[in-house]
ROTOR-714095 format. One record per residue (C-alpha): residue number from 1; residue in one letter; z, y, x. Coordinates in steps of 0.5 Angstrom, whole numbers. Layout:
  num  residuo     zz     yy     xx
  NUM        A      Z      Y      X
...
# end
This chain:
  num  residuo     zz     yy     xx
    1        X    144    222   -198
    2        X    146    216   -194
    3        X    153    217   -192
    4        X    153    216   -184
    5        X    157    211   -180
    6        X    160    217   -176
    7        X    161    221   -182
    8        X    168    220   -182
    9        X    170    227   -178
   10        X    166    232   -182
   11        X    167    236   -188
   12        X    160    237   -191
   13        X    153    232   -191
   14        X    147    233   -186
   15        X    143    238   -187
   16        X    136    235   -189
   17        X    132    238   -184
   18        X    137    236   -178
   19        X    137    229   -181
   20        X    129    229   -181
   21        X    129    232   -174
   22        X    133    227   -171
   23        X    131    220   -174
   24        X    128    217   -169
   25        X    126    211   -175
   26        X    119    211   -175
   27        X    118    209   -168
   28        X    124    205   -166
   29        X    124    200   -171
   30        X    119    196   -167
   31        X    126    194   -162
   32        X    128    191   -169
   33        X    128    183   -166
   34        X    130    185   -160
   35        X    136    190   -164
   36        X    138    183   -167
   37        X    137    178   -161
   38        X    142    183   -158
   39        X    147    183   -164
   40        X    147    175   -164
   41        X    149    174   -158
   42        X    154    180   -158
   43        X    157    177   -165
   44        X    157    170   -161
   45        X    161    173   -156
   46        X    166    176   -160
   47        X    168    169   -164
   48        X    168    166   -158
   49        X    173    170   -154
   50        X    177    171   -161
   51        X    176    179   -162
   52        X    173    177   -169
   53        X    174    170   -172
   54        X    169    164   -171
   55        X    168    164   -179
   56        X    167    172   -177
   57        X    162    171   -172
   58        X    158    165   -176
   59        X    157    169   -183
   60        X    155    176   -178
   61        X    149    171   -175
   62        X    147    167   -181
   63        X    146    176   -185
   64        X    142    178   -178
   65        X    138    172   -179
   66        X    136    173   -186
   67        X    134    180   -183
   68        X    130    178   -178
   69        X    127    174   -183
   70        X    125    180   -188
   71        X    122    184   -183
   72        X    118    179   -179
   73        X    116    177   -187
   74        X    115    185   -188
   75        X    120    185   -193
   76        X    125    189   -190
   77        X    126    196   -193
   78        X    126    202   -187
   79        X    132    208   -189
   80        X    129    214   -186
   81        X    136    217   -188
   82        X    140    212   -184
   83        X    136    215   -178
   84        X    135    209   -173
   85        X    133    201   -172
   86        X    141    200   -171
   87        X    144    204   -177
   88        X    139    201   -180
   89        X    140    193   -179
   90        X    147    195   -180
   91        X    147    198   -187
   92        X    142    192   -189
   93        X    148    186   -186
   94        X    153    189   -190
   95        X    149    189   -195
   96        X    149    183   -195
   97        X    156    180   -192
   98        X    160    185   -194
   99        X    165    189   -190
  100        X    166    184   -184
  101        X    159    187   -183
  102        X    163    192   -179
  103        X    166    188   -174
  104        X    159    187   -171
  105        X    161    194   -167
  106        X    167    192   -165
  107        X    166    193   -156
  108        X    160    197   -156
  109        X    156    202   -158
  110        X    150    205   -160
  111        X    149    207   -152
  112        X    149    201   -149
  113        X    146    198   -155
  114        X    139    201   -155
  115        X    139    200   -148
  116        X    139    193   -148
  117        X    135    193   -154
  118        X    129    197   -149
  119        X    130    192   -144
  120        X    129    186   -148
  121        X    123    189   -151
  122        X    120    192   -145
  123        X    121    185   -141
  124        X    117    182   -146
  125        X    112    187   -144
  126        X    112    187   -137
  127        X    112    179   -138
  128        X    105    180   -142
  129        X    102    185   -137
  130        X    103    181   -131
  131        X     99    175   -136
  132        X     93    180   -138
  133        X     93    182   -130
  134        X     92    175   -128
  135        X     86    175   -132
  136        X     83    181   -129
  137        X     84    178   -123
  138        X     80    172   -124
  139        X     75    175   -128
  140        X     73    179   -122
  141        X     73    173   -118
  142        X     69    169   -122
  143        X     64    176   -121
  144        X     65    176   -114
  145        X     64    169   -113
  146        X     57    169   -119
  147        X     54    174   -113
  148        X     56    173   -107
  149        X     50    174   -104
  150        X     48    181   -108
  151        X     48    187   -103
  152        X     49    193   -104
  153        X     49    200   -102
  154        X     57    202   -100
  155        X     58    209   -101
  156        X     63    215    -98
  157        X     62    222   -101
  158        X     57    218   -107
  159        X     52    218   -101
  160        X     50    212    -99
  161        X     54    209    -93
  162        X     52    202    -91
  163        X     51    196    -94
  164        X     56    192    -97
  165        X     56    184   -102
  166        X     57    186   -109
  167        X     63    182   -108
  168        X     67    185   -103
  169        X     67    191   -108
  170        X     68    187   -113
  171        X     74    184   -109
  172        X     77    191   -107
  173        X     78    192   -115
  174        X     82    184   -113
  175        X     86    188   -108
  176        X     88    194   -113
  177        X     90    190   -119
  178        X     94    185   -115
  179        X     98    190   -111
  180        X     99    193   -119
  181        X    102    186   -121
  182        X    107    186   -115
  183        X    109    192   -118
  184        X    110    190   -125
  185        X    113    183   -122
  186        X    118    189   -118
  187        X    119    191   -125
  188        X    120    186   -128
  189        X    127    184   -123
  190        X    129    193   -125
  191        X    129    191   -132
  192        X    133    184   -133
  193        X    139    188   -132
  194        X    145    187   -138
  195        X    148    194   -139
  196        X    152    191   -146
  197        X    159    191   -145
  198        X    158    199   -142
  199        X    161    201   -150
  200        X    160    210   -150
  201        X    159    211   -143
  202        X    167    207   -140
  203        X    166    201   -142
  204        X    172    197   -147
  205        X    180    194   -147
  206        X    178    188   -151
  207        X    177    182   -147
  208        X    170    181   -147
  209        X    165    177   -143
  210        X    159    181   -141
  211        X    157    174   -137
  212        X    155    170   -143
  213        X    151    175   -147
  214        X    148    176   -140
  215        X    146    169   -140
  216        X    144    168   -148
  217        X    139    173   -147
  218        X    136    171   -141
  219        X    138    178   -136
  220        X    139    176   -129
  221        X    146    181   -128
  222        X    149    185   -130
  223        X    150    193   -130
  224        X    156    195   -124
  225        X    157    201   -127
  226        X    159    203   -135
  227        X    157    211   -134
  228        X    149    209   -130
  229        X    148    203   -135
  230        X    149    207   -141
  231        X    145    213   -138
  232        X    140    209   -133
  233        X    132    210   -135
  234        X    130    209   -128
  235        X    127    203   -131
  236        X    123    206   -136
  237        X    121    210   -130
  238        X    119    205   -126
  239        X    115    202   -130
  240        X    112    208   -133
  241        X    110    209   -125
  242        X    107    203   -124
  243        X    103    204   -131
  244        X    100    209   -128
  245        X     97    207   -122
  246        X     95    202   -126
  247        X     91    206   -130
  248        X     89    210   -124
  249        X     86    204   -121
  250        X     83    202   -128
  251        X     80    210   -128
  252        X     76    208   -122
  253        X     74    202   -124
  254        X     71    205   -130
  255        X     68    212   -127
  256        X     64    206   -122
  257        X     61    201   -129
  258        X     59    208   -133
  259        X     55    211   -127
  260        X     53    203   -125
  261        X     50    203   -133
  262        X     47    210   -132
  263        X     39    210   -131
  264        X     40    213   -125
  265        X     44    208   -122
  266        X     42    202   -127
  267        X     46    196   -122
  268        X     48    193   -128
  269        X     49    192   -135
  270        X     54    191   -140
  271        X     54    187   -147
  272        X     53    190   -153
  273        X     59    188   -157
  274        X     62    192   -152
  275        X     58    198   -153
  276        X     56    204   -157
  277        X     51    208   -160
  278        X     48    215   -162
  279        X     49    217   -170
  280        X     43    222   -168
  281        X     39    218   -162
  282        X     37    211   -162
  283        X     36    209   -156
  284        X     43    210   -154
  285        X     48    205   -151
  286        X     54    208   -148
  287        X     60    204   -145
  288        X     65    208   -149
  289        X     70    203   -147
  290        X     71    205   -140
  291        X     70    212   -142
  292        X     76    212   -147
  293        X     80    207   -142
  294        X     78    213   -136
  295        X     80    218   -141
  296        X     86    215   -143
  297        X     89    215   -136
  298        X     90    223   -137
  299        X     96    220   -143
  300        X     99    215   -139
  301        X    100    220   -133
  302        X    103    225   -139
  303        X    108    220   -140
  304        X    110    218   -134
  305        X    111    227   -132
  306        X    114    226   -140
  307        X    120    222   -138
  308        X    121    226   -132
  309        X    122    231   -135
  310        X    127    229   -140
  311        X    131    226   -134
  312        X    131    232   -130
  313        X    137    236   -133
  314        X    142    231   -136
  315        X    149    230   -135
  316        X    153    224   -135
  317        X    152    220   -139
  318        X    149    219   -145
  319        X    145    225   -148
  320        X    141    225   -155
  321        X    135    228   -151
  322        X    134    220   -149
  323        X    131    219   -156
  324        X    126    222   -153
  325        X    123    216   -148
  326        X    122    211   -153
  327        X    115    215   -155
  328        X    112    214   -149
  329        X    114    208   -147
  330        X    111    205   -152
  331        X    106    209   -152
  332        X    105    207   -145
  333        X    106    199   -146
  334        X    101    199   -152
  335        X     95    203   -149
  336        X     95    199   -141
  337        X     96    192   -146
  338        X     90    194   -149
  339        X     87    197   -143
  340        X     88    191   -139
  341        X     85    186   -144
  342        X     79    190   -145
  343        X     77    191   -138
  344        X     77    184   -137
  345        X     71    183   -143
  346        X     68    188   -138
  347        X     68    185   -133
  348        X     66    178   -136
  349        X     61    181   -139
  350        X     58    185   -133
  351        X     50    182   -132
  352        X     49    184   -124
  353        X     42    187   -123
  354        X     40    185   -116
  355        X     33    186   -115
  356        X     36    194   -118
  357        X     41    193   -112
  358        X     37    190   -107
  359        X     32    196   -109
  360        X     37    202   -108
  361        X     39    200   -101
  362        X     33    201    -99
  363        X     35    208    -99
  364        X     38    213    -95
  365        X     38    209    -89
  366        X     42    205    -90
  367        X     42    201    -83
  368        X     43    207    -78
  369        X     49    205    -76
  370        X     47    200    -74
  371        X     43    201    -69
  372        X     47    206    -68
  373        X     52    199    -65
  374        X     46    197    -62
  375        X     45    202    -56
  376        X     52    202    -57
  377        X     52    195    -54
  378        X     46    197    -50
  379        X     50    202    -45
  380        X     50    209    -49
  381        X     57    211    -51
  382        X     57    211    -58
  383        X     57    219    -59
  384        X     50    220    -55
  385        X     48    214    -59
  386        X     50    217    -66
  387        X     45    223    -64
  388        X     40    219    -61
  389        X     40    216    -69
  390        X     42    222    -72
  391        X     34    224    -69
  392        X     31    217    -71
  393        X     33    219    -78
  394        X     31    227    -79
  395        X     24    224    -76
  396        X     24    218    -82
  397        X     25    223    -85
  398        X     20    228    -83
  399        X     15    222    -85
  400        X     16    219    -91
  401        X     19    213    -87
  402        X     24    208    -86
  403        X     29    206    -81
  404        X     25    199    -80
  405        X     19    201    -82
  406        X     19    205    -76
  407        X     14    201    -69
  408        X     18    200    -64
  409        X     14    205    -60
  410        X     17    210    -64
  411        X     24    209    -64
  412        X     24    209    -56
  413        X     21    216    -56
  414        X     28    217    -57
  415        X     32    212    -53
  416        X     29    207    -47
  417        X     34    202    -48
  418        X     31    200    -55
  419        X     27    195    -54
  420        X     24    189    -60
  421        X     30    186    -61
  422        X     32    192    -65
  423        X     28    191    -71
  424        X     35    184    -73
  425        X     39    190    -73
  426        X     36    194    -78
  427        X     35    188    -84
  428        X     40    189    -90
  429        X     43    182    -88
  430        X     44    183    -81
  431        X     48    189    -83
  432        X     52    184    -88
  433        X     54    178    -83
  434        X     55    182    -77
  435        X     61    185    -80
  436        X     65    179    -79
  437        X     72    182    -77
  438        X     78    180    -82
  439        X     77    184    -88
  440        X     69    185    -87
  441        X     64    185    -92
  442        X     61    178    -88
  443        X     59    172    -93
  444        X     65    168    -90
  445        X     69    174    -90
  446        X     68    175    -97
  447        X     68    167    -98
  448        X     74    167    -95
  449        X     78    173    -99
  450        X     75    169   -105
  451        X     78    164   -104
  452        X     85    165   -102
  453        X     84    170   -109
  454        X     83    163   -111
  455        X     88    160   -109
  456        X     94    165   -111
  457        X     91    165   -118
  458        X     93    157   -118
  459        X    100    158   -116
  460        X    102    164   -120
  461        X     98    160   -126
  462        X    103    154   -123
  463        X    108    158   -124
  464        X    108    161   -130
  465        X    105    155   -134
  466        X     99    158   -135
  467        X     92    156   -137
  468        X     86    156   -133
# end
């Protein structure tokens, strides 16, 4: 067995089912670059407030270069029995340099090491979620915009409502995944925190300068408190937590595309490169993609409670029970990653079926409170007007009719105040465009969110030097 870095306070060799119990190798050597980026400024630091020499410092950087190299050419070979990414890297560099490899530890700890390491990585990763998120947004506006004249049936209960523009659904989709990335942009700002320097839980008697690591990798702040910092996994949380709204969001929107796709609904269909077939029906095409996106939701919520859970109980500070996070972290970041970039191509690849929509509201009456409005505007107060239409409907019914199909005689067998003009309230567009108030499903209403959508799409592109 390899002998431990810590092993100098103990009189016998780990036992192999503990040592196999506890390393955490197999999944943490995904922080390899973010372990050695934080290492470099570390060493850089320590040369430069003179704790180990410059020569020192320059020798370290130039052993953890040549690792990052190996690893990212896949030349690197991985040591189960050195338990972690950090023993691990650290055992390759004094391989490679000799004993001054152990200066690399002076004034920090694994504790604060990892914690760095996490930050570093989950950083990037909120940085490429809040990208994939603006490609979302815009693919629903790009939709929204292509069938800005679409009506639909509107639904409450999955029973049809009123009509609404395909787009203005489309837009509340916009409004759930721009809420997500002010999250994420939340996050973001929680994670950019240094907590280097925090040592084991009390932070170090050498003159460190936690500023200028700070600084080399980008953090923002510094941690305040040594014990927190080294224990603190609320960002974690946070993150795991606006995860999974996202895919609470996501799993609505896929629950709509799978019924859309259903014969039974038949609004839209999707392409066949985001589809799948039956090994026993050939006629099958299945949207498995926004079903295994619906299902995966289940283990993005498992995560989030999973954290929780091994947060609940621990003392101050630093527990090994935290081995436990980074699983479903990464877990969590790869699964919305590729949740969020497939959603995209679905939505991109949506082709609307607007003779099918137009057909569907059609039914269920779909115009009655609207000529519930219309005697409203007449006199009758809106209770009485709603059971007047309540008696029109039941009687559309009985025959076998329409709202609009329905002669103006007998519509004022159940109310006088209705008279020829009624029969504008009843057509699907007028439904639509008089729904004007700020936030309506009205043409310009929805050509307005578009193009404010539009509009914070362009600065946020401004701002983070993307390409549209």
């Amino acid at each position: 067995m390899a002998k431990k870095p810590w092993g100098g306070r103990f009189g016998a060799e780990t036992n192999k089912l503990v040592e196999e119990f506890t390393a955490s190798i197999a999944f943490d050597k995904r922080l390899a670059p973010y372990d050695i980026r934080g290492s470099i400024a570390h060493a850089r630091m320590l040369g430069k407030t003179g704790i180990i020499s410059q020569e020192e410092a320059e020798l370290i950087i130039r052993g953890l270069q040549e690792i990052a190299r190996e690893i990212e050419e896949g030349r690197f070979e991985w040591r189960p029995e050195l338990e972690d990414v950090h023993m691990n890297i650290e055992a390759a560099l004094r391989e490679k340099i000799g004993p001054v490899a152990g200066k690399l530890h002076t004034a920090r700890s694994r504790n604060d090491q990892v914690a760095t390491d996490v930050r570093l990585f989950l950083r990037d990763v909120t940085e490429e979620a809040l990208a994939r998120f603006r490609k979302l947004r815009k693919a629903l506006v790009e939709k929204a915009r292509e069938n800005l004249s679409v009506i639909m049936p509107g639904f409450t209960h999955l029973q049809h409502a009123q009509p609404v523009l395909f787009a203005h659904h489309l837009m509340a989709y916009y409004e759930m995944f721009r809420r997500d990335t002010q999250r994420f942009r939340a996050v973001r700002k929680e994670i950019n925190v240094c907590p280097l320097g925090s040592a084991a839980l009390a932070g170090t008697p050498f003159p460190i300068d936690r500023e200028m690591v700070a600084s080399e990798l980008g953090f923002e702040a510094v941690s305040r408190n040594s014990m927190d910092a080294v224990s603190d996994r609320d960002f974690m949380l946070s993150f795991l937590a606006a995860a999974a709204t996202t895919f609470a969001h996501l799993s609505r929107l896929m629950e709509e595309i799978i019924l859309w796709m259903s014969p039974e609904f038949s609004f839209i269909d999707l392409p066949d490169e985001l589809c799948t077939g039956s090994s026993i029906m050939p006629q099958k095409k299945n949207p498995d993609v926004a079903e295994l996106i619906r299902g995966k939701t289940g283990r993005v919520f498992g995560n989030l409670l999973t954290l929780l859970t091994v947060l609940k109980g621990l003392p101050l500070t630093y527990n090994r029970d935290l081995q436990e996070d980074k699983e479903p972290l990464f877990d969590t970041c790869d699964t919305l990653l590729a949740a969020l970039e497939l959603t995209t191509l679905l939505v991109e690849g949506i082709r609307v079926k607007a003779e099918r929509l137009r057909a569907a509201c059609e039914e269920g009456h779909l115009t009655a409170t609207d000529l519930a409005d219309y005697l409203v505007l007449k006199g009758l107060p809106f209770r009485d007007a709603h059971h007047v239409v309540g008696r029109i409907v039941a009687y559309c019914e009985e025959k076998g009719r329409r709202l609009w199909e329905l002669s103006l005689e007998e519509l004022r067998q159940f109310s006088p105040l209705i008279e020829e003009d009624v029969f504008e309230w009843l057509t699907l567009e007028g439904s639509v465009s008089r729904r004007k108030v700020k936030g309506g499903t009205a043409p310009e209403r929805v050509e307005e969110a578009i193009l404010e959508a539009e509009r914070e799409l362009s600065l946020e592109g401004e701002e983070g030097g993307e390409d549209d």
